[in-house]
C-alpha positions in Angstrom: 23.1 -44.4 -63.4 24.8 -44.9 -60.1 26.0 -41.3 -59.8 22.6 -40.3 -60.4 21.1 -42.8 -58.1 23.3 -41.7 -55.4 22.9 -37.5 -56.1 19.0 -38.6 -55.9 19.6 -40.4 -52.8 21.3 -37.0 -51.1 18.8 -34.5 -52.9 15.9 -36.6 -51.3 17.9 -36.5 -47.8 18.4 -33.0 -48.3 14.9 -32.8 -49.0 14.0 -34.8 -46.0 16.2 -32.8 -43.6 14.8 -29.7 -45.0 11.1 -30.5 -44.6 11.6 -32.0 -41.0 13.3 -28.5 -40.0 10.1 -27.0 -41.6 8.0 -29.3 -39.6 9.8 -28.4 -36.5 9.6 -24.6 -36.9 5.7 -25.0 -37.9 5.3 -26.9 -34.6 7.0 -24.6 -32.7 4.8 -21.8 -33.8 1.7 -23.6 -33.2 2.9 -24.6 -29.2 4.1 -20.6 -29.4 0.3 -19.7 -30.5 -1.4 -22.0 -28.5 0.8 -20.9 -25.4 0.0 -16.9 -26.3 -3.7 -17.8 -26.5 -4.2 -19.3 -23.3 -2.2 -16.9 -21.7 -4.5 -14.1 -23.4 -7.2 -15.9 -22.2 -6.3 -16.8 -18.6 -5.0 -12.1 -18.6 -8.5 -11.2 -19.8 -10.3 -13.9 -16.9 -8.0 -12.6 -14.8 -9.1 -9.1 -15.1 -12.4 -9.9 -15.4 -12.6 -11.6 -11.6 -10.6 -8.7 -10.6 -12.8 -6.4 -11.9 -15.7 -8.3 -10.6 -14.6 -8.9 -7.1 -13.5 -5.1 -7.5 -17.2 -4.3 -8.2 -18.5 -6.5 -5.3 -16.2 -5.0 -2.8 -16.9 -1.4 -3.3 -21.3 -3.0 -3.4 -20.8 -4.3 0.1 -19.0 -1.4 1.3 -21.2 1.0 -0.1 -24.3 -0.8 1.4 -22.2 -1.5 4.5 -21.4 2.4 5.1 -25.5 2.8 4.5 -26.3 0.7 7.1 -23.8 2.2 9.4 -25.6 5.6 8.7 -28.9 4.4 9.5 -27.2 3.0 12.9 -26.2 6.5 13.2 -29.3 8.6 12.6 -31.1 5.6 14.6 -29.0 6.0 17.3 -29.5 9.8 17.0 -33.1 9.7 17.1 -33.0 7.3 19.6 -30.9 10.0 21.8 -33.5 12.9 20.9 -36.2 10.9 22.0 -34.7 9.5 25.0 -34.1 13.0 26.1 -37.3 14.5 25.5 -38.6 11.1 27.4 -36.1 12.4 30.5 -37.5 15.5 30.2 -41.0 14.9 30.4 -40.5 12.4 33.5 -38.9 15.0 35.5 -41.2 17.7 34.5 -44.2 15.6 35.4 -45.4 16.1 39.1 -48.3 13.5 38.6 -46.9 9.9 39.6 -49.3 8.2 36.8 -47.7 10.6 33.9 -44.0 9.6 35.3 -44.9 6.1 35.0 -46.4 6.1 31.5 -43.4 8.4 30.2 -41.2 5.7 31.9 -43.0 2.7 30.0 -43.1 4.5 26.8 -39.2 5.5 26.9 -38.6 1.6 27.7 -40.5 1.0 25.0 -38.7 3.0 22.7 -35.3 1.4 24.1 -37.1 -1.9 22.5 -37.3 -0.7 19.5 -34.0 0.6 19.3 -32.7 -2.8 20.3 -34.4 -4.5 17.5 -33.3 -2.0 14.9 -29.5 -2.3 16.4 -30.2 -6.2 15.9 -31.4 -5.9 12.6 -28.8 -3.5 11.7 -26.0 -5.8 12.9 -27.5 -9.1 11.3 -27.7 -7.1 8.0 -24.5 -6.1 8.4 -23.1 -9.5 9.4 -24.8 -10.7 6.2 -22.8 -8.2 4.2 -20.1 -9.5 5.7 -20.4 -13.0 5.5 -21.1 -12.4 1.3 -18.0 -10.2 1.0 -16.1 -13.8 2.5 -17.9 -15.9 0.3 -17.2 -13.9 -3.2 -13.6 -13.4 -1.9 -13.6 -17.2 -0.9 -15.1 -17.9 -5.1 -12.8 -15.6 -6.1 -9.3 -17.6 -4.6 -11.3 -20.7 -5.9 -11.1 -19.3 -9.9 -8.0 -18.1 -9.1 -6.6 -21.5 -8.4 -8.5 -23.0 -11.2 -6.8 -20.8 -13.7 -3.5 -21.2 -12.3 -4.0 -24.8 -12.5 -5.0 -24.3 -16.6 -2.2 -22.2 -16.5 0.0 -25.2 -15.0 -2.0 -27.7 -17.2 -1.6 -25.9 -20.4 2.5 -25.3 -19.5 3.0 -29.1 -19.1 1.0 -29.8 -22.1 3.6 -28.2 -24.0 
């Protein structure tokens, strides 16, 4: 009865030993899924921001190189006029037609200034909104990187 006792004893150690290995290796797998998971999560946020702020960039520098054009053709049209203006005052012998040409081109240089002023606030805009979503962008970056760092020391 003793012998038996005592191989009892060692096949229920054995048995012991063998189911805390067991327990070990199923724990191990579990920190080694959970670990893949979060890191397949934080990859796909990753590249979703990126992706996004991708997007966003090439927005503001498509709308940015529109209003850059309109500056232009603005600016062009403002030239044309400007000339024709010119060209009017100095073909005009009568002092009253000189001064109205000279009004109406000063005019027109009003304008211009306010479109150049709009242009440039728009613009400013654009750019202030690019600095925000990059500014967001480092802010989610850091967030994951610290559920990154979270999730490491967890383990």
């Amino acid at each position: 009865l003793e012998a038996e006792k005592e191989q009892m004893d060692e096949e229920k150690q054995k048995a012991e030993e063998e189911l805390e290995v067991e327990r070990e290796q199923i724990t191990k797998q579990i920190e080694d899924a959970a670990n893949e998971r979060v890191k397949n999560e934080v990859t796909v946020q990753k590249k979703r921001l990126e992706d996004e702020k991708s997007e966003m960039i090439k927005k503001i520098e498509a709308e940015k190189g529109q209003i850059d054009q309109e500056k232009r053709k603005a600016e062009e049209k403002w030239v044309v006029e400007r000339e024709q203006i010119t060209k009017q005052i100095e073909d005009a012998a009568n002092e009253r037609v000189k001064n109205e040409l000279a009004e109406q081109k000063k005019r027109l240089e009003d304008v211009k200034n306010e479109m150049m002023k709009k242009l440039e606030a728009e613009k400013e805009q654009m750019d202030e909104e690019k600095q925000k979503a990059e500014e967001e962008l480092e802010v989610e970056r850091e967030q994951i990187t610290k559920q990154i760092e979270d999730a490491a020391n967890e383990r």
